[in-house]
C-alpha positions as CSV (number, residue, x, y, z in Angstrom):
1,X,-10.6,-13.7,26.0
2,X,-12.4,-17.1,24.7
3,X,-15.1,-17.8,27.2
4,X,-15.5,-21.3,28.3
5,X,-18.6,-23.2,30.5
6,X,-16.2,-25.6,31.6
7,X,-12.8,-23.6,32.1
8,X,-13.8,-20.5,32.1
9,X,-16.5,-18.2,34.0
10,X,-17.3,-15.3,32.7
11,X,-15.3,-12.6,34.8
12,X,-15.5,-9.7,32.7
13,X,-19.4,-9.1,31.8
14,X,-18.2,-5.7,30.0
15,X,-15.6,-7.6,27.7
16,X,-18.3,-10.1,27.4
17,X,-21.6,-8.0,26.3
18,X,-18.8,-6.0,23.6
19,X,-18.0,-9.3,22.4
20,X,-21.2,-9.8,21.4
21,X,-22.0,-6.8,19.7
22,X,-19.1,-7.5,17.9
23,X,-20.3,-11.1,17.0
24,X,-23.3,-9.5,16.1
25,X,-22.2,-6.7,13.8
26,X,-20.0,-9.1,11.8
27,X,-22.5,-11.4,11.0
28,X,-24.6,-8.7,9.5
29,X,-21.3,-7.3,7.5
30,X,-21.6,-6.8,3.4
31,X,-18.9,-8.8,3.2
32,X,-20.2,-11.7,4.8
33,X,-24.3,-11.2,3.9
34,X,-23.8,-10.1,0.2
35,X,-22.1,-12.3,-2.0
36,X,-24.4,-15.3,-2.2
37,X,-27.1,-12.9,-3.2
38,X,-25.3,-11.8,-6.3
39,X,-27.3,-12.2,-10.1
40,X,-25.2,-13.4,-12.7
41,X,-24.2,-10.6,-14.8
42,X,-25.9,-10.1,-17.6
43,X,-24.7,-11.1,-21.5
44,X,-25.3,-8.3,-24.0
45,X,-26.1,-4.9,-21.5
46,X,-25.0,-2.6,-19.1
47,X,-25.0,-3.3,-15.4
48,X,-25.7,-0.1,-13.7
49,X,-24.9,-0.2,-9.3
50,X,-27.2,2.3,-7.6
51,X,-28.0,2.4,-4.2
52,X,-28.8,4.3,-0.6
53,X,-28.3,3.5,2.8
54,X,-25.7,3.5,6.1
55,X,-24.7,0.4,4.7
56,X,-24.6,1.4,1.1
57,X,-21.1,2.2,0.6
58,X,-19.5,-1.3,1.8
59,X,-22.3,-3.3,0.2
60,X,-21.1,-1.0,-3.5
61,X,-17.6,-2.2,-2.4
62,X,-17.6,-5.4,-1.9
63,X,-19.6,-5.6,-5.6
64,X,-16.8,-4.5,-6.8
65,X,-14.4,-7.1,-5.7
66,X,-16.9,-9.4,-6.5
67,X,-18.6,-8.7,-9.9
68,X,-17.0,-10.4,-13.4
69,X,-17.7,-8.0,-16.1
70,X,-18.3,-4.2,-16.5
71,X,-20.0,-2.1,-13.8
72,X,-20.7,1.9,-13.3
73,X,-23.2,3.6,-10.7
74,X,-23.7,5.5,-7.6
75,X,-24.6,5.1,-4.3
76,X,-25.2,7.7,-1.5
77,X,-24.4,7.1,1.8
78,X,-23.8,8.6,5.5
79,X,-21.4,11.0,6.2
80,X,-18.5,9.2,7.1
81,X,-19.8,5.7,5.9
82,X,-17.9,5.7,2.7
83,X,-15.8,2.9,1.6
84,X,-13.1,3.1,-1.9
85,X,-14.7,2.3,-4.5
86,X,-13.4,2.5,-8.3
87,X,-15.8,2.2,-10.3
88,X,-19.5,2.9,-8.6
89,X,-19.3,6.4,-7.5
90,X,-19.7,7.2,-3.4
91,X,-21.5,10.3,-2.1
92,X,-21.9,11.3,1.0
93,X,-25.0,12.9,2.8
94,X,-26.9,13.7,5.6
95,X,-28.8,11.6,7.9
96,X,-31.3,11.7,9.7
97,X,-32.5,15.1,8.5
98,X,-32.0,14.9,4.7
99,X,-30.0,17.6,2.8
100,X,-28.8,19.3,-0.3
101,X,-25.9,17.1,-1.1
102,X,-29.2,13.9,-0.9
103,X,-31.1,16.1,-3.0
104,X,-28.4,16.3,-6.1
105,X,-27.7,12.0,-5.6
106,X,-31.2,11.2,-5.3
107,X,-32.0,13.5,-8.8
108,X,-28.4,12.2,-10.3
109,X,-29.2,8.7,-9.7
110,X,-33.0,9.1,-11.7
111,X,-31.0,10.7,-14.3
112,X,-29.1,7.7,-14.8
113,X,-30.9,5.0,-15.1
114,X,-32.8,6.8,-17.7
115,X,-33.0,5.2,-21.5
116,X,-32.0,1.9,-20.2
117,X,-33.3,-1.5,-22.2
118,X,-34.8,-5.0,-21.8
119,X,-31.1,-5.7,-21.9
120,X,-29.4,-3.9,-19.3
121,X,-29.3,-4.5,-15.3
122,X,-29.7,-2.8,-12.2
123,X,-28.4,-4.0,-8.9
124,X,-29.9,-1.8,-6.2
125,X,-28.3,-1.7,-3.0
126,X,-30.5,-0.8,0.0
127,X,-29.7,-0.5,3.8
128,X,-31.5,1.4,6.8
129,X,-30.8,5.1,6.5
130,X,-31.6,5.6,2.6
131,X,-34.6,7.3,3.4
132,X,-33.1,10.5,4.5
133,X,-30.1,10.3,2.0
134,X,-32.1,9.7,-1.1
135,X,-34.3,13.1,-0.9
136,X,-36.0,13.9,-3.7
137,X,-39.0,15.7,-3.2
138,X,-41.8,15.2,-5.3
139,X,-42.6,18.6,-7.6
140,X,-44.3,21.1,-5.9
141,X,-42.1,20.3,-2.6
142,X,-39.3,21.9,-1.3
143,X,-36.6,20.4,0.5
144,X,-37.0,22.7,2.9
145,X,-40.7,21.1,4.3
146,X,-39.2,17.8,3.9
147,X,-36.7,18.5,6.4
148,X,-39.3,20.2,8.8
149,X,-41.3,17.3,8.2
150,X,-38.7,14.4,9.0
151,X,-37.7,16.7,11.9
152,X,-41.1,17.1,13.1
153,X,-41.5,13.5,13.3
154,X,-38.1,12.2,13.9
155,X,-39.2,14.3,17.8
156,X,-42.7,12.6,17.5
157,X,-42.1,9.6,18.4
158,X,-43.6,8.1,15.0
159,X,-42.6,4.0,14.0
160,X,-40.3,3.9,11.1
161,X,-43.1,2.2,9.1
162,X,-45.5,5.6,9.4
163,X,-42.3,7.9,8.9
164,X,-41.6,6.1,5.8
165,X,-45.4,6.2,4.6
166,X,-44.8,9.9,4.4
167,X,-41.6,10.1,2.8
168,X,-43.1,7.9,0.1
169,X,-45.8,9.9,-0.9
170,X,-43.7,13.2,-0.6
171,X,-40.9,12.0,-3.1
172,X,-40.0,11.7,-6.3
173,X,-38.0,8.6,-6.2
174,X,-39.1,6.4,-3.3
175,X,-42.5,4.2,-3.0
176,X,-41.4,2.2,-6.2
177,X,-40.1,5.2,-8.7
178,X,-36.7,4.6,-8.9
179,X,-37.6,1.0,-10.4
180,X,-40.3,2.7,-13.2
181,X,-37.7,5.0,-13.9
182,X,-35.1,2.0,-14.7
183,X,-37.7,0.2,-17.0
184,X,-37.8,-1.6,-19.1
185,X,-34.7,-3.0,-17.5
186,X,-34.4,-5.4,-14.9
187,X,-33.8,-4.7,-11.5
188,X,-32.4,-6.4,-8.7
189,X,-32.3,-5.1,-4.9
190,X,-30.4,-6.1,-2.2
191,X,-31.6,-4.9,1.1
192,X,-29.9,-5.0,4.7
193,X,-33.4,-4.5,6.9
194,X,-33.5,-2.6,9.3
195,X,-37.3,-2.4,10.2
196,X,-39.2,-4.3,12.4
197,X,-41.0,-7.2,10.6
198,X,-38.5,-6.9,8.1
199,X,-41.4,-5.8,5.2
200,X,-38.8,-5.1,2.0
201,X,-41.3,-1.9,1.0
202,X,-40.5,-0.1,4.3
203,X,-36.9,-0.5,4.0
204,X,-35.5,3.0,3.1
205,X,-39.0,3.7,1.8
206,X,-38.7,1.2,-0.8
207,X,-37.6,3.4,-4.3
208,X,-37.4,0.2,-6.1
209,X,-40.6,-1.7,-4.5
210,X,-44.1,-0.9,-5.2
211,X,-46.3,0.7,-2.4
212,X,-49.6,-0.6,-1.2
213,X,-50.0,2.8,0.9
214,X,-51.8,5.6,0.3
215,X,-51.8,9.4,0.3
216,X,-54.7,9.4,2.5
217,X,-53.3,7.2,5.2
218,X,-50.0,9.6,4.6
219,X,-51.9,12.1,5.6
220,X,-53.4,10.2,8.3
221,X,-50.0,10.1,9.6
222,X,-49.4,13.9,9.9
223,X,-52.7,14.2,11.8
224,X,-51.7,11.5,14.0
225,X,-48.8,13.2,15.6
226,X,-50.2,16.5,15.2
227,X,-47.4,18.0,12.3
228,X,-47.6,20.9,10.5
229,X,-48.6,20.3,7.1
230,X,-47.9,23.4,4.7
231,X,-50.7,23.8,1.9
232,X,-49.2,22.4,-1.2
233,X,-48.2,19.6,0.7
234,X,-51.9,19.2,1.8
235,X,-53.2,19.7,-1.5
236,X,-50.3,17.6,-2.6
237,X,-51.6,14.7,-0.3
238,X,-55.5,15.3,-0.6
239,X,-55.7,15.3,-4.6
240,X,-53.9,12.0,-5.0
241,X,-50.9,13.9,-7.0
242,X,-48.4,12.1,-4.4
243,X,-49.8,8.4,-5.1
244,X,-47.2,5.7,-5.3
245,X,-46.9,2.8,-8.0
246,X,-48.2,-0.4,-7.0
247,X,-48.1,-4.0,-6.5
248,X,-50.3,-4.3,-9.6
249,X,-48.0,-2.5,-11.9
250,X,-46.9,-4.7,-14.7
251,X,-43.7,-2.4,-15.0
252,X,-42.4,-4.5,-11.7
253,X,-42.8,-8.1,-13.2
254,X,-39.2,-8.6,-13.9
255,X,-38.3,-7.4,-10.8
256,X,-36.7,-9.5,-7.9
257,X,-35.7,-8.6,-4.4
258,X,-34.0,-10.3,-1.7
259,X,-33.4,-9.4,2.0
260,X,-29.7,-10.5,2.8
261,X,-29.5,-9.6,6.4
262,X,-31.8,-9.0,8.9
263,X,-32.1,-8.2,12.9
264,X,-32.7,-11.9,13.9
265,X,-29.1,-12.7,12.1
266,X,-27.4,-10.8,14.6
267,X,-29.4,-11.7,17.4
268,X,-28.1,-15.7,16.6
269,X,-24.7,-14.7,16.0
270,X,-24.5,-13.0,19.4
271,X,-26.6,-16.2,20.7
272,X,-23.9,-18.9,19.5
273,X,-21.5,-16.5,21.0
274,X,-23.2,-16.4,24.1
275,X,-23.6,-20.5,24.1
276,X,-19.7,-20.6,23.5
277,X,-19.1,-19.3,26.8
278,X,-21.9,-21.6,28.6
279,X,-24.5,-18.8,29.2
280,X,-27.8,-19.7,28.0
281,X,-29.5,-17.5,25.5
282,X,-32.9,-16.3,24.9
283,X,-34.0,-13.8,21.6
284,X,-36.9,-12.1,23.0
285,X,-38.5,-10.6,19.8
286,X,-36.0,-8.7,16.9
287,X,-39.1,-6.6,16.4
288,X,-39.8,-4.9,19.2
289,X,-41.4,-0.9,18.8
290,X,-42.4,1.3,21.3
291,X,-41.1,4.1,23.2
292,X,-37.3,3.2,24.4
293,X,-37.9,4.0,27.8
294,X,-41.0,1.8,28.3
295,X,-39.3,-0.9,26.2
296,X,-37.0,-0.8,29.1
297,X,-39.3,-1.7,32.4
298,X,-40.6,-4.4,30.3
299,X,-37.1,-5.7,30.3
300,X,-36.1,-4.8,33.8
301,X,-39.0,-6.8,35.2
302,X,-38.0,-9.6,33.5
303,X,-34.7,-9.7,34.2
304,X,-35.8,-9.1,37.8
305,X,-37.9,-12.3,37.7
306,X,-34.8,-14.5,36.5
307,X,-32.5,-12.9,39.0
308,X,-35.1,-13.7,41.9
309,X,-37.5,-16.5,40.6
310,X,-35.7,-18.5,38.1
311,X,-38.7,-17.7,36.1
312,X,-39.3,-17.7,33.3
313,X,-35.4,-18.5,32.5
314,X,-32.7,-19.5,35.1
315,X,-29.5,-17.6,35.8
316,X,-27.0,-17.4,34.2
317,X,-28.7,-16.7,30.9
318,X,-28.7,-13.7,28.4
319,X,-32.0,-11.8,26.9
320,X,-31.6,-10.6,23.7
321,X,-33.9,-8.1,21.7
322,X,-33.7,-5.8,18.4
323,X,-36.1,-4.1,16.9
324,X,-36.6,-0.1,16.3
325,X,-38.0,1.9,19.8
326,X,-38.5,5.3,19.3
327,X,-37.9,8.5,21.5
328,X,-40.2,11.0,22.1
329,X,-38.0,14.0,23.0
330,X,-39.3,15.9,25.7
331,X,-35.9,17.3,27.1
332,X,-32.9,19.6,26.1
333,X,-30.4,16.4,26.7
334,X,-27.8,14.1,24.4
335,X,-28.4,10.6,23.0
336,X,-30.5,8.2,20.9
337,X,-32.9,5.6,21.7
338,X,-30.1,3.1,22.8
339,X,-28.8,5.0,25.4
340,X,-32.4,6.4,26.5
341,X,-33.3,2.5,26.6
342,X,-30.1,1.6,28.8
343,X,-30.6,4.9,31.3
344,X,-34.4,3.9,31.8
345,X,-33.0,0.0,32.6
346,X,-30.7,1.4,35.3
347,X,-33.3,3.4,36.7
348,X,-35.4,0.6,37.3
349,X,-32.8,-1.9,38.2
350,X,-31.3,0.3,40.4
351,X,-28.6,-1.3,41.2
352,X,-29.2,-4.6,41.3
353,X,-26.2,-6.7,41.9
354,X,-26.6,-9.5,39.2
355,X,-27.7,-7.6,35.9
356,X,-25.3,-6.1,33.1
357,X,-26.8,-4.7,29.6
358,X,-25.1,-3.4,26.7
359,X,-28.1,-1.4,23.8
360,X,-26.2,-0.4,21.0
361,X,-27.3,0.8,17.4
362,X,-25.6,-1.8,14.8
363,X,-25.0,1.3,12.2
364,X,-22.2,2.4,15.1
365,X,-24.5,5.6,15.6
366,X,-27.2,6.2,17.8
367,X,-29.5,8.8,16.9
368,X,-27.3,12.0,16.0
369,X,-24.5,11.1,18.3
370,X,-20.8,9.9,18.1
371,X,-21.3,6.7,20.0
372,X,-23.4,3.4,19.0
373,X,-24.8,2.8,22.5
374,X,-23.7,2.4,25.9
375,X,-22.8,-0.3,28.8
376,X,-24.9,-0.9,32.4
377,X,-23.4,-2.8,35.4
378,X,-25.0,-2.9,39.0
379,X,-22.5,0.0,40.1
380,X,-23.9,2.5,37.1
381,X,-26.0,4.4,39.2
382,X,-23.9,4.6,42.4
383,X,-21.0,6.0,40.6
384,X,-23.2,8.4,39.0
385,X,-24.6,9.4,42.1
386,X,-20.8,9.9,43.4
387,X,-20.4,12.2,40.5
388,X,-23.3,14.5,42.1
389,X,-25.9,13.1,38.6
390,X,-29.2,12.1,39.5
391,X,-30.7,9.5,37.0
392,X,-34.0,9.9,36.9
393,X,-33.9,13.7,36.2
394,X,-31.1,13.0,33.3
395,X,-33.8,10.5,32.0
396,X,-36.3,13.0,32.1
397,X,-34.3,15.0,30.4
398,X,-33.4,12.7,27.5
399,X,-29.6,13.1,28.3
400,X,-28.6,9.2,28.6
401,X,-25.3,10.4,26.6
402,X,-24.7,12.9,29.5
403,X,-25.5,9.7,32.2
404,X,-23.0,7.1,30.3
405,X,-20.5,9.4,29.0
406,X,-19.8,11.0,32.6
407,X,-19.3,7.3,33.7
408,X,-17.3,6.7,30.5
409,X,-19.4,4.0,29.5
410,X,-20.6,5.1,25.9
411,X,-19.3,2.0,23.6
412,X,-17.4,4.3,20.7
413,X,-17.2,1.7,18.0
414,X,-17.4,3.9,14.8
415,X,-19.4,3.5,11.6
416,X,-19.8,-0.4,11.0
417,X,-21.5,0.5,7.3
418,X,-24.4,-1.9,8.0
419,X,-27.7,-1.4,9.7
420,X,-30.2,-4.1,11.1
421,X,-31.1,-1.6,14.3
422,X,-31.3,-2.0,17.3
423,X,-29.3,-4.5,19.7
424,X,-30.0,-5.2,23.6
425,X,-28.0,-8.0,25.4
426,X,-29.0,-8.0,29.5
427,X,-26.7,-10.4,31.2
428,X,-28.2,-12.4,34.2
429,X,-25.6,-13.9,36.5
């Protein structure tokens, strides 16, 4: 369906808010964000491909079709996020909670871009994700903490910015060590963000970008949300013997990187989208943190105010958010931030006749899941309540998959093999 202001009202709000996650996933594509960001291959040297992320994979592929001249590498990438590649090689591994498969990449990958010279290049290819799938702990560490750690705080409720602190300083390869162990050659990375504020050292914990953080404020971290911290990680994080490159280090000066797609581009593709059909748009923030559930009544009330007031926006018009919430898990239920988000916004709308939301994860997973997000419409908690579910107690028990899947309104869209977070559309008619 083409929506039209003129000819055509918008009589389908479902069709509508999927048709702009779908606007907004494409703009954010490898295919589309990548190959005006590609260096001009080099005269004389190897060109070595390495990368990690959800978006990895695709990003490795569509070098490949694009590249003149000679390539080899490896990337590592979600478990069924892979793409064909020829001549970078594709490994698979697990995400969120890192594991062995990670472990032999991420060690691999140091391997070989070992002995490289002034002459040689490597392209790094980074998305959202390739913290967990490039594990390598740091000596002394097994991978065995490192998953109890990310677990730990993956239920915490910890930003992505003080996750990634820690899995710097715990690692061999990230906070700027994969690009020392390429040196002298030149490296240049490529990075789909998906991190509020869209800082280039947080993305994926930045293995080719040097780290102004610290061991101490890693440590800081653990304290903060009250996580187990086995001794020779605590000795590892007290002497200094985890301490990351940084901006200082002359080993970076021929170093460039670039950020080729970013929350706010799919918020204005889903925006032009949105201005196609004659519905007003309006990007809140593509940063926005904080617990999903409180991210939601912040975005209830306002939609409340535009349904009754006009104010600050007047109806019809669209809000728009991304950004990264978090989900402190509490209860035994199903589902990720997005569909937390979306079953605390239908709580509080409760029903209101006017309102329709869609809160998807652009990766095509939220959390641990099969679905990227789900769909809201005035009658979500009424036909939940005629299915004998009681929202609020689902809520409370983090089970917004178990809310949107028994009203078969998970969106099921499959890996997309990019990553700028999350996505919010609330439709005000």
């Amino acid at each position: 369906m083409k929506y039209n202001s003129v000819t055509m009202p918008i009589t389908d709000p479902r069709k509508f808010l999927l048709d702009l996650y779908t606007a907004a996933i494409e703009a954010v594509s490898a295919g589309k964000c990548l190959p005006p960001h590609l260096p001009q291959p080099v005269q004389g040297g190897r060109t070595i491909v390495i990368g990690a992320g959800k978006g990895a994979a695709a990003m490795a592929q569509v070098v490949e079709q694009q590249w003149q001249g000679d390539i080899e590498g490896l990337v590592v990438t979600r478990y069924g996020h892979g793409a064909d590649c020829k001549k970078i090689e594709v490994v698979e591994a697990s995400h969120p909670v890192p594991d062995e498969a990670g472990r032999q990449a991420a060690a691999r990958m140091l391997h070989m871009v070992q002995g490289l010279t002034e002459n040689d290049l490597v392209l790094c290819l980074i998305s959202g994700g390739g913290s967990a799938l490039l594990a390598l702990p740091a000596e002394g560490i097994t991978l065995a903490q490192k998953q109890a750690i990310n677990k730990a705080l993956l239920k915490s409720g910890a930003t992505i910015g003080d996750m990634n602190c820690v899995r710097k300083h715990l690692s061999a390869i990230k906070g700027g060590r994969l690009a020392l162990a390429c040196a002298p050659a030149r490296v240049v990375t490529l990075l789909i963000s998906d991190v509020p504020g869209d800082d280039p050292g947080i993305i994926a914990s930045g293995p080719t970008l040097p780290d102004p953080t610290t061991c101490a404020e890693a440590l800081a971290v653990l304290r903060k949300y009250d996580i187990e911290i086995p001794p020779n990680v605590l000795h590892h994080l007290e002497s200094g013997i985890g301490e990351t490159p940084k901006p200082d280090d002359p080993r970076f000066a021929r170093n460039t990187h670039q950020i080729i797609a970013t929350a706010q581009d799919a918020l204005e593709a889903a925006a032009a989208k949105a201005r196609a059909a004659g519905i007003a748009p309006y990007i809140l923030s593509d940063g926005i943190e904080g617990e999903a559930r409180d991210v939601a009544l912040v975005h209830a009330a306002i939609a409340r105010q535009i349904a009754a007031r006009g104010q600050p926006f007047a109806a019809p018009c669209l809000l728009l958010s991304g950004g990264e919430t978090t989900v402190t898990v509490r209860g035994q239920g199903r589902g990720g931030r997005n569909a937390e988000f979306l079953l605390s916004l239908a709580v509080a709308l409760d029903g209101h006749p006017n309102i329709h939301a869609i809160a998807c994860d652009t990766d095509g997973i939220d959390g641990s899941e099969d679905n990227a997000g789900a769909l809201y419409a005035p009658d979500s908690i009424a036909r939940a309540t005629a299915k004998g579910l009681r929202a609020r107690a689902l809520l409370d028990n983090n089970d917004g998959y178990g809310f949107f899947s028994a009203l078969d309104d998970l969106v099921v869209s499959g890996p997309t093999r990019t990553n700028v977070n999350d996505f919010r559309a609330i439709l005000i008619l």
